[in-house]
ROPALUM-672697 format. One line per 5 residues: number of its first residue (from 1); their letters; for each residue z, x, y of C-alpha. Coordinates in steps of 0.5 Angstrom, whole numbers, plus 2048, in hexadecimal, padded with zeros to 3 digits. Example, Ala and Ser with C-alpha at 12.3 -4.5 7.8 and 13.67 -1.06 7.14 Angstrom:
<atoms>
1 = AS = 810:819:7F7  80E:81B:7FE;
</atoms>
This chain:
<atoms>
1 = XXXXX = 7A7:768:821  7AE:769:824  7AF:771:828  7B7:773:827  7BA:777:82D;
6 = XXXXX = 7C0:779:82F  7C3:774:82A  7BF:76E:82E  7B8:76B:82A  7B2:76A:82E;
11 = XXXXX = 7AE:765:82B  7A6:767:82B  7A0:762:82A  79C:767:826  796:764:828;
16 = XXXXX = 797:765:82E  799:76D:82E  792:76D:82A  78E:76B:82F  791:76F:834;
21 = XXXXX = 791:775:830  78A:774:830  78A:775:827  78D:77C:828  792:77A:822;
26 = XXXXX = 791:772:820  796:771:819  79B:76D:81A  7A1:771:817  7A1:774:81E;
31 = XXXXX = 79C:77A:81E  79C:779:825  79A:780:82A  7A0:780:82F  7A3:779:82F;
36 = XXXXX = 7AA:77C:831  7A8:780:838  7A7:779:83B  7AF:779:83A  7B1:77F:83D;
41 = XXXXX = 7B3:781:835  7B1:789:835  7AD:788:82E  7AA:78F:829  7A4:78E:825;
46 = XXXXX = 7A2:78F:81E  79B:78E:81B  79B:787:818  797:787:811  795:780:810;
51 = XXXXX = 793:77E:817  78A:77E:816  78A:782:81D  78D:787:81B  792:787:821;
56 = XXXXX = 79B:788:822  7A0:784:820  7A7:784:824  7AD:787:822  7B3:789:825;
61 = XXXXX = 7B5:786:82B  7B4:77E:828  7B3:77C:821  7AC:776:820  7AE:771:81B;
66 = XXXXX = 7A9:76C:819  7AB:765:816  7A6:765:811  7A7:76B:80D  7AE:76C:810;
71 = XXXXX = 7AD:774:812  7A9:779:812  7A8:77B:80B  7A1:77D:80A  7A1:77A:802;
76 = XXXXX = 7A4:774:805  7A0:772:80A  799:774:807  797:76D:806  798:76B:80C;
81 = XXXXX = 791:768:810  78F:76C:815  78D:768:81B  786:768:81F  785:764:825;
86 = XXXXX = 77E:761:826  779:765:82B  77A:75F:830  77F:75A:830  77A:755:834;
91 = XXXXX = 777:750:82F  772:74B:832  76F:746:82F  768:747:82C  764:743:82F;
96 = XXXXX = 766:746:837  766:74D:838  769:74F:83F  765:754:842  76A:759:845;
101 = XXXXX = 765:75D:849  761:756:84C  767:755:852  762:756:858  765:75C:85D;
106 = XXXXX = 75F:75D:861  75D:758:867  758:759:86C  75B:759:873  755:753:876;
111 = XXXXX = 759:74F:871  761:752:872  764:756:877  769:75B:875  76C:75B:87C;
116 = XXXXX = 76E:754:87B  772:755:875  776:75C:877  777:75F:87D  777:767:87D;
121 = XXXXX = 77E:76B:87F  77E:772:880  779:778:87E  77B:77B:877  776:77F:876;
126 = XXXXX = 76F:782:877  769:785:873  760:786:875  75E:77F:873  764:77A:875;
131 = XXXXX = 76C:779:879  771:777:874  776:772:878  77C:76F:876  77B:767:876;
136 = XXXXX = 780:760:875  77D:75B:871  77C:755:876  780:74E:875  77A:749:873;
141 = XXXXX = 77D:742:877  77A:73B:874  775:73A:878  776:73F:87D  76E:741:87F;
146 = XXXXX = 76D:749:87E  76D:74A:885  774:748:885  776:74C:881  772:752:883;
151 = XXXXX = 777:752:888  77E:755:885  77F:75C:887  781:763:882  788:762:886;
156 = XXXXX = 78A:75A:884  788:75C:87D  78B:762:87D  791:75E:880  791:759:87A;
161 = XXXXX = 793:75D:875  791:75A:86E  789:75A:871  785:75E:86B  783:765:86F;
166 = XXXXX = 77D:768:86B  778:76D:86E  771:76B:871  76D:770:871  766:770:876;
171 = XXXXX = 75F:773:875  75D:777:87B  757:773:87B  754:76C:876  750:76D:86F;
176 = XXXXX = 752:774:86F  750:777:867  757:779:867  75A:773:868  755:771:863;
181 = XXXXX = 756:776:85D  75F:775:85E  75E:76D:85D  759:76E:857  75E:774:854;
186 = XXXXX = 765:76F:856  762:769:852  760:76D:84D  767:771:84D  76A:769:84D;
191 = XXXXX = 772:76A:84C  776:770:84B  77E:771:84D  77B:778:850  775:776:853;
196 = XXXXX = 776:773:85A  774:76C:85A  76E:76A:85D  771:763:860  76B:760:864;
201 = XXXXX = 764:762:866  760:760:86C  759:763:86D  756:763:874  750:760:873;
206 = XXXXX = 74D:765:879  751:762:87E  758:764:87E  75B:76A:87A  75D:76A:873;
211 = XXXXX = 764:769:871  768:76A:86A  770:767:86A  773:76B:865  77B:76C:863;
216 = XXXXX = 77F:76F:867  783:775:865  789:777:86A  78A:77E:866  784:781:86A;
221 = XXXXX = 780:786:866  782:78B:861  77F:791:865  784:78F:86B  78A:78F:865;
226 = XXXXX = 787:796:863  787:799:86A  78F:796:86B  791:79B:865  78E:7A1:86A;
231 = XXXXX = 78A:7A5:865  790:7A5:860  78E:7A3:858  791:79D:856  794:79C:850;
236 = XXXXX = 790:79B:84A  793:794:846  792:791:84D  78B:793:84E  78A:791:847;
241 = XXXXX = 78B:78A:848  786:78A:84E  781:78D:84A  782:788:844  781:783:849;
246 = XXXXX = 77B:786:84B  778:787:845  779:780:843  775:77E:849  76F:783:847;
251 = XXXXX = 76F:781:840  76E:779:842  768:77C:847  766:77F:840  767:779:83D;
256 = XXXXX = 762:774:842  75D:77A:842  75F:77C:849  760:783:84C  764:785:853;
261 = XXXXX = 761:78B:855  766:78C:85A  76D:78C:858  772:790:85D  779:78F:85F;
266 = XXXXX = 777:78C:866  774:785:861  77A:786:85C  77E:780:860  785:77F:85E;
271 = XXXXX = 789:779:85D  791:77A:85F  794:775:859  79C:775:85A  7A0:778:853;
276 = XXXXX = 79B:77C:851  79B:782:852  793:784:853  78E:782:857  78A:77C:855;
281 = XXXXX = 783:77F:855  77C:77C:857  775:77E:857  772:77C:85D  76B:77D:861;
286 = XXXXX = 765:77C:85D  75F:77F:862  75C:784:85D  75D:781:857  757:780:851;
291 = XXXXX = 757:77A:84D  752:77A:847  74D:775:848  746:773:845  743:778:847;
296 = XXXXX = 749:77D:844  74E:782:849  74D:784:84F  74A:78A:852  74D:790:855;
301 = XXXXX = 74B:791:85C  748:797:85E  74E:799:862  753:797:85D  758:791:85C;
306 = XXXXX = 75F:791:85E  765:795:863  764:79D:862  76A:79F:85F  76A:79A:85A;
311 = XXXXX = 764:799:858  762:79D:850  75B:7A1:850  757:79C:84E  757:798:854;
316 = XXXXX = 757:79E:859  750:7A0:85B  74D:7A6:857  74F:7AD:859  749:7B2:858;
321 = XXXXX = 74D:7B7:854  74F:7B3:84F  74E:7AF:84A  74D:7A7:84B  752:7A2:848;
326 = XXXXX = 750:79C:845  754:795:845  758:793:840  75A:78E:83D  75D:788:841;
331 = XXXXX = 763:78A:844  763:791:843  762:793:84A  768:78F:84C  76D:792:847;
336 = XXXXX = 76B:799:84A  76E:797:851  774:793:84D  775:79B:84B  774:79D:852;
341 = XXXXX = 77A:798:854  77E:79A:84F  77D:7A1:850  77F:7A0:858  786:79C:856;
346 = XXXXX = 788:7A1:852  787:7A7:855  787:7A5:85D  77F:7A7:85F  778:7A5:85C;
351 = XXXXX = 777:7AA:857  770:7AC:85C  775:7AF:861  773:7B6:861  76C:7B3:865;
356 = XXXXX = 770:7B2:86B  770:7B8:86C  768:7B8:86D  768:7B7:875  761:7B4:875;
361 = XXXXX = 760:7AD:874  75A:7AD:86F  75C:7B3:86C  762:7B0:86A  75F:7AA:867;
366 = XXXXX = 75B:7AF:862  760:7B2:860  764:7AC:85E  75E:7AA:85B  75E:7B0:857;
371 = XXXXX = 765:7B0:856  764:7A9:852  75C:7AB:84F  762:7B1:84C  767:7AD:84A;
376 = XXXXX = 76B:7B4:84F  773:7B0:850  777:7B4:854  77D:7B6:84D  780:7BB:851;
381 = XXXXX = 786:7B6:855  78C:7B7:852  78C:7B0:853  786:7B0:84E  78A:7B5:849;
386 = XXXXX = 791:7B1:848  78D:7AA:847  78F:7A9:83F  788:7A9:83A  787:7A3:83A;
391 = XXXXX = 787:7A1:841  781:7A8:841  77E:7A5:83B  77D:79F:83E  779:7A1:845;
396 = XXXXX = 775:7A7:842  773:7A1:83C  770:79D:842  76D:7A2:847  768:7A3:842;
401 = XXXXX = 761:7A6:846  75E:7A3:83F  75E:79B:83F  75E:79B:838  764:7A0:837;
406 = XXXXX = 769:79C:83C  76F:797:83A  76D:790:83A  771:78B:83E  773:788:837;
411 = XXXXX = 774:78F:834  778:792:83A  77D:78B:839  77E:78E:832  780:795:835;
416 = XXXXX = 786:797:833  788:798:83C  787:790:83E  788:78D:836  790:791:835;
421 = XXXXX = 793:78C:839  795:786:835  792:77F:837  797:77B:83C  79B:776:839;
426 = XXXXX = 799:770:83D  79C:769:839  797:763:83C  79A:75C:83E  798:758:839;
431 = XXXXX = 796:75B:832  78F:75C:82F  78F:755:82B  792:751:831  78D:753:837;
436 = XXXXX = 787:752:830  78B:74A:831  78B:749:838  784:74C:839  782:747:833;
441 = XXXXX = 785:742:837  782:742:83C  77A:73E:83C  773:742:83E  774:741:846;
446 = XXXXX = 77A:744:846  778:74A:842  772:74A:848  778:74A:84D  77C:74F:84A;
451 = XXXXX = 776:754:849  774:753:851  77C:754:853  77B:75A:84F  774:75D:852;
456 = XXXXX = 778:75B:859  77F:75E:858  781:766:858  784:76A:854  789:76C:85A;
461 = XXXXX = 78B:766:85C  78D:764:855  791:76B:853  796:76A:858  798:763:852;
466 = XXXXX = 79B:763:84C  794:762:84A  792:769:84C  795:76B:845  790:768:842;
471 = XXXXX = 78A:76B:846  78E:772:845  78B:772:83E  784:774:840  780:775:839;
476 = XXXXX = 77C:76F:839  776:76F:838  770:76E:83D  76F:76A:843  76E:763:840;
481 = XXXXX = 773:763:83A  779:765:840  777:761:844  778:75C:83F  77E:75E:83D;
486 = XXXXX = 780:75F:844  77F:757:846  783:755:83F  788:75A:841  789:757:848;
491 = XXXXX = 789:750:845  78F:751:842  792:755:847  791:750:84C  796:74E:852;
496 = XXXXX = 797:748:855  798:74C:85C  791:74E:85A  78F:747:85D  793:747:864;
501 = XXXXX = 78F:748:86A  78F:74D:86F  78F:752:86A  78B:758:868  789:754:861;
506 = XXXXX = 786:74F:866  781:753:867  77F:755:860  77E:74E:85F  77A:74D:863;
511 = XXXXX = 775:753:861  776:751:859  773:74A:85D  76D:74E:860  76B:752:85A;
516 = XXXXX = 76A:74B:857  767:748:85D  75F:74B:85B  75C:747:863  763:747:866;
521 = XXXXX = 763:740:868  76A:740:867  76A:73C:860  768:73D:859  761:739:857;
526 = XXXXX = 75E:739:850  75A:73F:852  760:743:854  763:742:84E  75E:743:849;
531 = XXXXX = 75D:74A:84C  763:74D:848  762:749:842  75D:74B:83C  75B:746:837;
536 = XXXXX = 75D:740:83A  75D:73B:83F  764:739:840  765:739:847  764:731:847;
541 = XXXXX = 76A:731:842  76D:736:847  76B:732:84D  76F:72B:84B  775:72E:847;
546 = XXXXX = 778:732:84F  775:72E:854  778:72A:859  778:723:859  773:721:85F;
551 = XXXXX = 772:728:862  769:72B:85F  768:728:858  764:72C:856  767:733:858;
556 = XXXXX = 76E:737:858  772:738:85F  777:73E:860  77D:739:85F  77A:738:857;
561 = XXXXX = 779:73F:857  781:741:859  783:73B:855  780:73D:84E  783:744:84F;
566 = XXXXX = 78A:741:851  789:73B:84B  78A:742:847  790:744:849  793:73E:849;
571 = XXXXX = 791:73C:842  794:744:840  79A:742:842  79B:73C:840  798:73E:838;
576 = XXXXX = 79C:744:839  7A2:741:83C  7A4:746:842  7A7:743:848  7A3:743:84E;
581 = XXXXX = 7A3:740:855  79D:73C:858  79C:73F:85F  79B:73A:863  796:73E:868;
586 = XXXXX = 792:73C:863  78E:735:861  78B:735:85B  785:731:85A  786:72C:853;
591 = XXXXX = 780:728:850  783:721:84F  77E:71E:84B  780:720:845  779:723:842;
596 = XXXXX = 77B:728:83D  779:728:836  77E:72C:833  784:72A:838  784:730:83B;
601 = XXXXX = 785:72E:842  78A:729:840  78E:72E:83E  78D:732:844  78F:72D:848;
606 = XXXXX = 795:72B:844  798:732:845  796:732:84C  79A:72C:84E  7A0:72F:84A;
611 = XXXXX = 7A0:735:84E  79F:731:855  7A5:72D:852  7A9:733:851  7A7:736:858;
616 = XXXXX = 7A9:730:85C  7AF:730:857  7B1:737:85A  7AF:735:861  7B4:730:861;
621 = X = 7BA:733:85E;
</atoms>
């Protein structure tokens, strides 16, 4: 379809717009919400009669031609096929199916220390049960001894500025049930672009502490966001777009069968992205969370569960005068504080504030407790009275004293207060059908390859790209079916500048690696393999296809690892004809044994030499 602008046309990729706007209005003729605002054109709106969601059609500030009906004539265009996107645009072969949750993220420190693969920075923050510390990833030289390695400082990393920073996280003591019960929940969470991401794991082993590495969010917390604005409410469209993030958090949550049981501002952490006018939000630390197991959901200790001025009546110990509030379905608790924090960004207070008033400390915790079992909100601030009745609506559906009487994070998302605005128009690099080719080009090992840079990467070091439009888009489905698209999209989006050395995606790299490296020894055995791999042994296959000529034949080294991820790009390039120079920091590692069925490799390798051809041709002139 073409856009008409100010008398220019803007060619649009239909089906690229359909996906971006997650099938709001999926016609081809052009039923598109908002297309026009991307564009600076100031658009007015009418109920469109043919779109099958019911949503608007723009007028006024543009006009939507299509070119296959040739306007908007509803009688025209009614023979127009409605376009559908598949669930998932990852298509593995039957006989090999990867297991997206098999990457192993959890080491035992007898077998590897975390000290040897990065060095802590500053103290960024601290709670009961651990000190959370900024970290630099450390380089891992060829052949240097862990030892070696060990010695780098927080300042020479600091000082090279494209090492991957991330946050370790240290336990105060080793095998803490706390750290126990946050692993269990983050592997189960698995992948969420607004959950932090667990990266990797180390347990003590009753030596030494436990340590989690987790990404790094350099906009601080939401509570710190909130005490800057000193008590004054904050718009509510603003507000809005934080508490959507949120809630598409706590709908996964619901989704893998887990509760936060703490959600508060101060484990709300923020991603500050250029260009984008609200804070990336990601939920973080998962201490008090409830996992449903064999054995059922957790209980609720005597003394309560979760921070005080958050947490709903069923997780605060039983007052004496009133009436005790059983749980609720999953996820419900976590959606009463998602209305506390609504209530607090709007307004400037916690809506228990009249409890402050209470000198005695045990006292005041009563009374907040008996204002949430009484679902008593302060309404008397003017603030609270000029909030418009959506915005009230919306926080009095989820401070709900009966759990079964809240909003749900699905039913919240649906409100009219975070469901008004329209969704971000966000055009992806590559057009849904190409990135279905390129990921269909690719083999088995490359799919693995792909899929663990993925687990390893953050969404935050991607959304500063072009690609952070893609990752904008965030109705995807569970953890699995978007890390599947999250490796397929990176595989089509992929830079040659990925592969340099001395940068940030080193570090990723090498991370994706381990994920895979089951005993970290350093290589790809059978046995690593086969771990990610369902009905089928392929390894073997695998094994001989990348390895390099005299170097392990039985397994897989880091180079053949980097060197079927860049094998990728290459080929896309070439297939898809965008120019790109070879870096020459970079030496890929060719098989020149010419064993591939398919001719795959020869391919390969033909587009590498032509790319190294032309970059030695650039160097010349």
């Amino acid at each position: 379809a073409q856009v008409v602008v100010d008398g220019k046309v803007h060619d649009f990729d239909c089906w690229a717009v359909q996906r971006t706007c997650r099938g709001l209005c999926v016609l081809l003729c052009g039923c598109l919400q908002d297309p026009l605002d991307s564009m600076g054109a100031n658009v007015s709106h009418n109920e469109c009669p043919r779109s099958v969601f019911s949503r608007v059609l723009p007028t006024g500030g543009g006009q939507l031609l299509c070119d296959a009906c040739g306007g908007l004539d509803p009688a025209t265009a009614s023979n127009i096929p409605i376009v559908t996107e598949p669930e998932s645009i990852v298509t593995l072969d039957p006989e090999v199916q990867l297991t997206v949750h098999g990457f192993a993220v959890s080491r035992e420190l007898s077998a590897c220390s975390w000290s040897t693969k990065y060095v802590l920075g500053k103290e960024i923050g601290t709670g009961q049960t651990a000190v959370v510390f900024e970290a630099f990833a450390v380089a891992e030289e060829r052949g240097a001894s862990p030892a070696r390695r060990s010695t780098a400082t927080a300042e020479t990393q600091a000082g090279t500025l494209n090492s991957r920073r991330v946050a370790v996280k240290k336990y105060n003591s080793c095998v803490t049930p706390t750290f126990q019960n946050e692993l269990r929940a983050f592997h189960r969470v698995g992948v969420h672009p607004h959950i932090l991401r667990l990266l990797e794991s180390f347990e003590g082993n009753g030596v030494e502490q436990d340590v989690m590495v987790i990404e790094f969010c350099e906009g601080g917390d939401l509570y710190d966001f909130y005490a800057r604005n000193r008590g004054n409410g904050m718009g509510e469209r603003f507000v809005s777009l934080l508490l959507r993030q949120l809630l598409r958090a706590l709908q996964h949550l619901v989704r893998r069968d887990v509760e936060h049981r703490d959600v508060k501002p101060e484990n709300l952490l923020l991603c500050e992205v250029e260009g984008q006018e609200v804070p990336h939000l990601k939920l973080a630390d998962f201490g008090w969370a409830a996992v449903v197991g064999a054995n059922g959901r957790p209980g609720i200790p005597p003394d309560g569960v979760g921070s005080l001025w958050y947490a709903p009546p069923e997780l605060n110990p039983p007052l004496p005068d009133l009436d005790t509030i059983s749980a609720g379905p999953m996820g419900q608790s976590d959606a009463w504080s998602a209305g506390i924090i609504a209530y607090m960004l709007l307004v400037g207070h916690n809506p228990f504030n009249l409890a402050k008033h209470v000198q005695d400390e045990g006292e005041r915790k009563v009374a907040v407790m008996r204002c949430a079992a009484l679902g008593y909100i302060n309404t008397t601030p003017q603030s609270w009275k000029g909030l418009s009745g959506d915005a009230r609506s919306f926080v009095s559906g989820l401070v709900q004293p009966v759990p079964s009487a809240r909003l749900s994070a699905s039913e919240a998302l649906g409100h009219p207060f975070v469901n008004s605005e329209s969704a971000q128009m966000c055009l992806p690099l590559a057009s849904w059908h190409v990135r279905c080719d390129i990921w269909a080009d690719l083999d088995q090992f490359q799919h693995l390859c792909w899929l663990s840079i993925a687990r390893a990467v953050s969404e935050p070091e991607l959304l500063q790209g072009p690609i952070g439009n893609m990752l904008r888009d965030e109705g995807r489905g569970d953890s699995t079916s978007y890390l599947e698209q999250l490796a397929a999209e990176l595989a089509a989006a992929a830079n040659p500048s990925w592969f340099q050395q001395q940068t940030a995606w080193t570090g990723i790299l090498q991370l994706g690696f381990r994920y895979l490296d089951v005993d970290m020894d350093g290589h790809l055995s059978p046995s690593d393999l086969a771990a990610h791999v369902v009905d089928g042994d392929v390894s073997a296959v695998w094994i001989e296809r990348w390895r390099e000529d005299g170097v392990l034949s039985g397994a897989l080294t880091f180079r053949n690892f980097q060197s079927a991820l860049w094998s990728s790009v290459v080929r896309r390039h070439a297939t898809y004809g965008a120019a790109v120079v070879v870096p020459s920091a970079f030496q890929p590692d060719w098989s020149e044994d010419g064993n591939d069925e398919a001719g795959r490799l020869n391919s390969i390798e033909l587009g590498c030499l032509r790319f190294l051809d032309e970059a030695s041709t650039l160097e010349t002139h």
